[in-house]
C-alpha positions in Angstrom: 24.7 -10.1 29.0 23.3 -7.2 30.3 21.6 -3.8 28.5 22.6 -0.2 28.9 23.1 1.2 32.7 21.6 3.7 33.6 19.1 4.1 31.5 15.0 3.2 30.3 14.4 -0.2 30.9 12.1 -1.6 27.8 9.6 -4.0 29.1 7.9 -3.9 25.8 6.3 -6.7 23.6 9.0 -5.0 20.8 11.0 -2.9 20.8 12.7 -4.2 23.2 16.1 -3.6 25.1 19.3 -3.8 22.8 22.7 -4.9 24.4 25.6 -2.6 24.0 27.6 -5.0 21.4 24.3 -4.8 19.2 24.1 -1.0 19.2 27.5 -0.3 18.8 27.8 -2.3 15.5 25.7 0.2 13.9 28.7 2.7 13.6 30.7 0.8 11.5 31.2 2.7 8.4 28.8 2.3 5.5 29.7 0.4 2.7 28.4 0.6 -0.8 25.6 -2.4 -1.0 26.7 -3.3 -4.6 30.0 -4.1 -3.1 32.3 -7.3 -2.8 32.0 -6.6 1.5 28.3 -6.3 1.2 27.8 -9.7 -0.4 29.8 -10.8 2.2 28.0 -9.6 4.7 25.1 -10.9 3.3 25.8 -14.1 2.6 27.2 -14.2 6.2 24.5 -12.8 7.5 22.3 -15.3 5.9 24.1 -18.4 6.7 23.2 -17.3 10.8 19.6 -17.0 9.9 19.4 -20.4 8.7 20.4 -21.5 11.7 17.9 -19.0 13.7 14.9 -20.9 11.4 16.6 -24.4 11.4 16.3 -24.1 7.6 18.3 -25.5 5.1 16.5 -23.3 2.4 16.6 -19.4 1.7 16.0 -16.7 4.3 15.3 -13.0 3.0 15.7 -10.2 4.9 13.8 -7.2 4.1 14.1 -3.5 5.4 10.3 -3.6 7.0 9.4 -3.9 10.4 7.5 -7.4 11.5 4.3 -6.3 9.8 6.1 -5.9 6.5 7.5 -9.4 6.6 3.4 -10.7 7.0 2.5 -8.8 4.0 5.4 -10.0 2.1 4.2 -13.4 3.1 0.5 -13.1 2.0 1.0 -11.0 -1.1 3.3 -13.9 -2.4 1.1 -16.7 -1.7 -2.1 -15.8 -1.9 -4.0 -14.3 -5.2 -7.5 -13.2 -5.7 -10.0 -16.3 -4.9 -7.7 -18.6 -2.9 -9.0 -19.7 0.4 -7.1 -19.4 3.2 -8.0 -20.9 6.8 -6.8 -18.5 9.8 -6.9 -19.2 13.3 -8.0 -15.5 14.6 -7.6 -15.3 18.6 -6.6 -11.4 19.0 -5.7 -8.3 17.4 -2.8 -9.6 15.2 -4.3 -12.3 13.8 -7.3 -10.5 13.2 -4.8 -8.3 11.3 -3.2 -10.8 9.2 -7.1 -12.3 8.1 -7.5 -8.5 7.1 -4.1 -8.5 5.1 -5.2 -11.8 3.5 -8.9 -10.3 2.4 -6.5 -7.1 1.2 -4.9 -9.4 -1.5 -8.1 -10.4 -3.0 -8.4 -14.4 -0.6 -11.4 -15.6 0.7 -10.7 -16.0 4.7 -12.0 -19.2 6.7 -11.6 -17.9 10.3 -10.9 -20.4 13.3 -12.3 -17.9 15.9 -11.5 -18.0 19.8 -12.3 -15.9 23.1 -9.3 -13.7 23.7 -6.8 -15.2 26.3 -7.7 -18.8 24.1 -6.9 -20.5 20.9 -9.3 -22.3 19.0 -8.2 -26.2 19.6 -6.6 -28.5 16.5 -9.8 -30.3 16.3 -11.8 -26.8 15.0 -8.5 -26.3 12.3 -8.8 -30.1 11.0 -11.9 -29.2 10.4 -11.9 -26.0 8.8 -9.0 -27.5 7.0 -11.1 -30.8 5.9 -14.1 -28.3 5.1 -12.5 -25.8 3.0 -12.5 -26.8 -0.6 -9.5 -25.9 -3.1 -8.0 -24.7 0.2 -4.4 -22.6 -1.1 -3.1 -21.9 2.4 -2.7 -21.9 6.3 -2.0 -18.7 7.9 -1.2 -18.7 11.6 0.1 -16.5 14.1 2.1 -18.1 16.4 2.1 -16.0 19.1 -0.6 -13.7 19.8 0.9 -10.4 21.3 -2.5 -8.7 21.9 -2.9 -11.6 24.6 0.2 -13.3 25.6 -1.4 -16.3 24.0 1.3 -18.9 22.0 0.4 -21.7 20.1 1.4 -25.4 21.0 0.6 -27.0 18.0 2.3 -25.7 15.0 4.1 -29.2 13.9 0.3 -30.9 13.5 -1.3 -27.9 11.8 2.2 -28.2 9.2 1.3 -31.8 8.5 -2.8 -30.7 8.4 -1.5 -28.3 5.6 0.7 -30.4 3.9 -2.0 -33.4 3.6 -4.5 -30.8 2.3 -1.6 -29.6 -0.8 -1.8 -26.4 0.6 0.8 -23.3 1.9 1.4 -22.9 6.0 2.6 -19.8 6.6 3.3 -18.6 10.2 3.7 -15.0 12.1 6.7 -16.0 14.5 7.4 -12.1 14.8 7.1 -12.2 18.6 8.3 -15.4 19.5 10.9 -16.8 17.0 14.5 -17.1 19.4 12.7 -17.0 22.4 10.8 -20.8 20.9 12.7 -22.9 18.6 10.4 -23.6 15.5 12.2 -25.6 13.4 10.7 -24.8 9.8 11.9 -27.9 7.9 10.7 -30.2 10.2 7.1 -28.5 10.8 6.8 -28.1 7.1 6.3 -24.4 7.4 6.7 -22.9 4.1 6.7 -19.0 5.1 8.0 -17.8 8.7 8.3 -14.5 9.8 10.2 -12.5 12.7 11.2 -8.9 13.3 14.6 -7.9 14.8 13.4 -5.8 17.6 11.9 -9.0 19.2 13.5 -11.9 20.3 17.2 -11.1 18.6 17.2 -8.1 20.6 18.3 -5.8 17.6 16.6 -2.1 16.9 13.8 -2.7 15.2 13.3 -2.5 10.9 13.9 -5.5 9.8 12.1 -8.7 9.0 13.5 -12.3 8.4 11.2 -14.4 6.3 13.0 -18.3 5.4 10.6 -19.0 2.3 10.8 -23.3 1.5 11.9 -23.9 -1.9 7.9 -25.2 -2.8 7.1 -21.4 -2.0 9.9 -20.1 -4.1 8.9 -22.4 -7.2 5.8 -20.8 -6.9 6.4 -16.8 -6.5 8.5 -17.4 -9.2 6.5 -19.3 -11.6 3.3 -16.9 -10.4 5.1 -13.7 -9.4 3.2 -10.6 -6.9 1.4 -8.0 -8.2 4.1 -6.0 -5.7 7.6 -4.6 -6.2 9.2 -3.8 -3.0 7.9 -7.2 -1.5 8.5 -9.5 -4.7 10.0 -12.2 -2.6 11.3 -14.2 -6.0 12.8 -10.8 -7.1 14.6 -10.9 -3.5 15.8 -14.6 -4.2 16.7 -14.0 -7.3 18.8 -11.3 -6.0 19.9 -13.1 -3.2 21.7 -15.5 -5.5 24.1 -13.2 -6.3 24.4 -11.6 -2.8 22.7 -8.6 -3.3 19.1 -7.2 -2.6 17.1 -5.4 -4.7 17.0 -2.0 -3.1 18.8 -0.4 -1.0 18.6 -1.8 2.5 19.2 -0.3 6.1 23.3 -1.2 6.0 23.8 0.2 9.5 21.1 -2.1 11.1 22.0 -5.0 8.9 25.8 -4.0 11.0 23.7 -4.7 14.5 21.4 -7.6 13.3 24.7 -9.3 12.1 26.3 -8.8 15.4 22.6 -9.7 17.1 22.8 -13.2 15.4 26.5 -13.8 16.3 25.3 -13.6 19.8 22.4 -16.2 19.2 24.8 -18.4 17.5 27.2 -18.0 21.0 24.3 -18.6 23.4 22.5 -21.3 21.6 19.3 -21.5 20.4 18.7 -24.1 22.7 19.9 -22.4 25.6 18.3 -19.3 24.4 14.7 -20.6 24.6 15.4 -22.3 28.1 16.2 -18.8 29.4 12.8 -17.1 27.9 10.9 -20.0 29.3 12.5 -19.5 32.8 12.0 -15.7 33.1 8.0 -15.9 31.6 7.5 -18.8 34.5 8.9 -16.5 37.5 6.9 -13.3 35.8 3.5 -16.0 35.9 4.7 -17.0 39.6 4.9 -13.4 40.1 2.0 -12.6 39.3 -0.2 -15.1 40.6 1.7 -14.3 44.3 0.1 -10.8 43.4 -3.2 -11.6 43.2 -3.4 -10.4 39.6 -4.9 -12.8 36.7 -3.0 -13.4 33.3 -5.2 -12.7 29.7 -3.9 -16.4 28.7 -5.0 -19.4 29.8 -3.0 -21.5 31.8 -2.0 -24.3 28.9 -1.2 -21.7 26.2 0.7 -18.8 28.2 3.4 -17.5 26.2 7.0 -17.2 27.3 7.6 -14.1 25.0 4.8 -11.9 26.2 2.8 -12.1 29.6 -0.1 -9.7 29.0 -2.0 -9.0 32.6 -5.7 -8.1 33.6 -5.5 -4.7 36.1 -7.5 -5.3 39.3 -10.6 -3.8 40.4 -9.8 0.3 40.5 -6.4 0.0 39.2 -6.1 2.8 35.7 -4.2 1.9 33.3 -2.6 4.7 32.3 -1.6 5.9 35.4 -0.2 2.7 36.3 2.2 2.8 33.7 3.3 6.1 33.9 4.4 6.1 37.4 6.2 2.4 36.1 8.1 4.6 33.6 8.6 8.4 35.6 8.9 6.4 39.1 10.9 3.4 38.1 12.3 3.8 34.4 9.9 0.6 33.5 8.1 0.8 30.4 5.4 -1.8 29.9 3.2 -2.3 27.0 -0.7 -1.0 27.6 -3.5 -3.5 25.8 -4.7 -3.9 22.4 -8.2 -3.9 20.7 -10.1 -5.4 23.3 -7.9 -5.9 26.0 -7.2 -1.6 25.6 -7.2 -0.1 29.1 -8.0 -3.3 30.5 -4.8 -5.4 30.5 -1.1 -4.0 30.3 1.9 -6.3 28.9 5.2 -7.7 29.4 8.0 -8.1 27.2 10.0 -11.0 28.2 12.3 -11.5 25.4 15.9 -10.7 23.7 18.4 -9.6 26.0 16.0 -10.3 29.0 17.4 -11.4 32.9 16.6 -12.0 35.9 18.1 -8.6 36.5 15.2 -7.6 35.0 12.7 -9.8 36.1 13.1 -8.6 39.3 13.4 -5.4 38.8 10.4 -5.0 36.8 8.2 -7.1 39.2 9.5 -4.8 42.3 8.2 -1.9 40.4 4.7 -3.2 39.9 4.5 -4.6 43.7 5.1 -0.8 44.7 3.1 0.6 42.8 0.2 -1.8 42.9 0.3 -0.5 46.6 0.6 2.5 45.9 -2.8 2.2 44.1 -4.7 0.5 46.5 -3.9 -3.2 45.1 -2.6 -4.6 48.0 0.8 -6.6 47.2 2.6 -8.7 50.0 6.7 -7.6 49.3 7.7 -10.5 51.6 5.5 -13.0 49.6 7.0 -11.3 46.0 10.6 -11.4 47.2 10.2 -15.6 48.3 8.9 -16.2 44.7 11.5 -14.1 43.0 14.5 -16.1 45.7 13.2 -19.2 44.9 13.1 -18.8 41.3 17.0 -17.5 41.7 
């Protein structure tokens, strides 16, 4: 599949490129959400996401961008008091501890050096440690440092031995990694559209396991518009509670159809092949990647800039030279680091077309880049 000719290319951690079919659903006409098509659409719509979660349980989707879903997460799990452990390796994790804190829970924060994770061994014990302990929070992937997680499945069963919640931010990385929920015992995951799916961006999929539902609806939010058991109860009858984005539930629908058409399977294999020639790539440059080697993410490959190389500049002559945007860095990778998206509708097409652009104008800025040496990686990876 390929993305619009012709035009930007969106290199972006999110939002990122979306394919013709995808963008052209949005003009169907609008339809009245308290109709007989929109429960079927709905419903429909719903059934796909299951199979995008591996969940045999209820998926909500909200009108919110990827942050939305995270706070619809925390303010239906945790109340004032509970203790929640959170892994914190980068800027959106360090977010989600601050959303947690926001709703009144005490945070026990697994800290680690940006471009790291802290290792199962420190979240068994801040797991064994923390007493009454109500809930795991955990970002899967870390898009302030291209860092992913390999161990969600034993921090599930850490959780689930405790009697506590696990919760995960999959925003970033759910489609381009299979995380089946069921299985891992995840009670909340969350993703975004504009990631992975390759949709526009404002919406957010949360699958909730029905131990989480019992409990927002025997101890409901202190929320409206994120009440998660008012959106399942709701749900039941195929409707939501307000009144959602119909034209981008149109694309997300048609966005799924294509997952379900590729295979999730398949689908994963194709991010993991693309982020290994981008880290090939990259290392034939002479540049260093934020993440360490073991827990590099397919999803987002964030960069360090050599010696004398301005980030801003960079990526403007990327985007007014080349029609490449990349993503800059994030809290304390700002200026210093700039960031791939390799996700959704993503190709070697565009592999190699973004990693041309950087050779060139590497050079151009006194980074010397061997094109010979770039184009062998990029053939061999063919």
């Amino acid at each position: 599949m390929t993305t619009f000719p012709n035009r930007r290319l969106l290199m972006l951690p999110g939002p990122t490129n979306v394919p013709d079919r995808i963008a052209n659903a949005m003009i169907r006409p609008m339809i009245n959400h308290r109709s007989e098509t929109f429960t079927a659409l709905l419903r429909d719509m719903t059934e796909k996401s299951k199979q995008l979660f591996q969940t045999g349980d209820d998926v909500v989707i909200l009108t919110a961008s990827g942050t939305g879903g995270v706070e619809a997460a925390v303010w239906n799990l945790v109340r004032p008091g509970d203790r929640v452990v959170v892994p914190v390796m980068g800027e959106f994790s360090t977010r989600l501890a601050e959303a947690i804190e926001l709703a009144g829970g005490e945070t026990v924060r697994v800290t680690a050096e940006a471009g790291t994770v802290p290792s199962i061994e420190q979240i068994e014990e801040a797991v064994r440690k923390t007493a009454g302990l109500k809930a795991v929070f955990m970002v899967h992937n870390e898009t302030s440092t291209g860092c992913a997680v390999p161990y969600l499945e034993e921090v599930g069963r850490l959780a689930s031995d405790a009697g506590a919640f696990f919760a995960v931010d999959a925003v970033s990385s759910l489609g381009g990694y299979a995380i089946p929920v069921d299985k891992w015992g995840i009670d909340i995951c969350v993703t975004g559209s504009q990631k992975c799916l390759a949709a526009p961006p404002g919406l957010t999929l949360l699958s909730i396991s029905k131990r989480a539902a019992e409990y927002i609806r025997k101890s409901p939010p202190k929320v409206r518009y994120f009440d998660l058991a008012r959106q399942l109860e709701f749900l039941a009858h195929g409707e939501t509670p307000f009144t959602p984005a119909v034209s981008l539930y149109y694309a997300l629908d048609e966005a799924l159809d294509w997952l379900i058409e590729e295979g999730l399977e398949k689908r994963v294999e194709r991010h993991a092949l693309h982020a290994r020639t981008f880290y090939s790539v990259i290392a034939g440059m002479d540049l260093n990647g934020v993440a360490a080697e073991g827990v590099r993410s397919n999803t987002v490959i964030a960069v360090l800039y050599p010696h004398g190389v301005d980030d801003k500049v960079f990526r403007k002559k990327l985007s007014d030279e080349h029609d490449i945007v990349v993503g800059g860095g994030v809290g304390s990778l700002k200026g210093r680091s700039f960031r791939i998206g390799s996700m959704g509708d993503v190709s070697s097409a565009h592999v190699h077309r973004t990693t041309a652009a950087m050779a060139l104008t590497l050079n151009k800025m006194g980074h010397p880049v061997d094109l010979q040496t770039i184009g062998g990686i990029l053939d061999r990876a063919s």
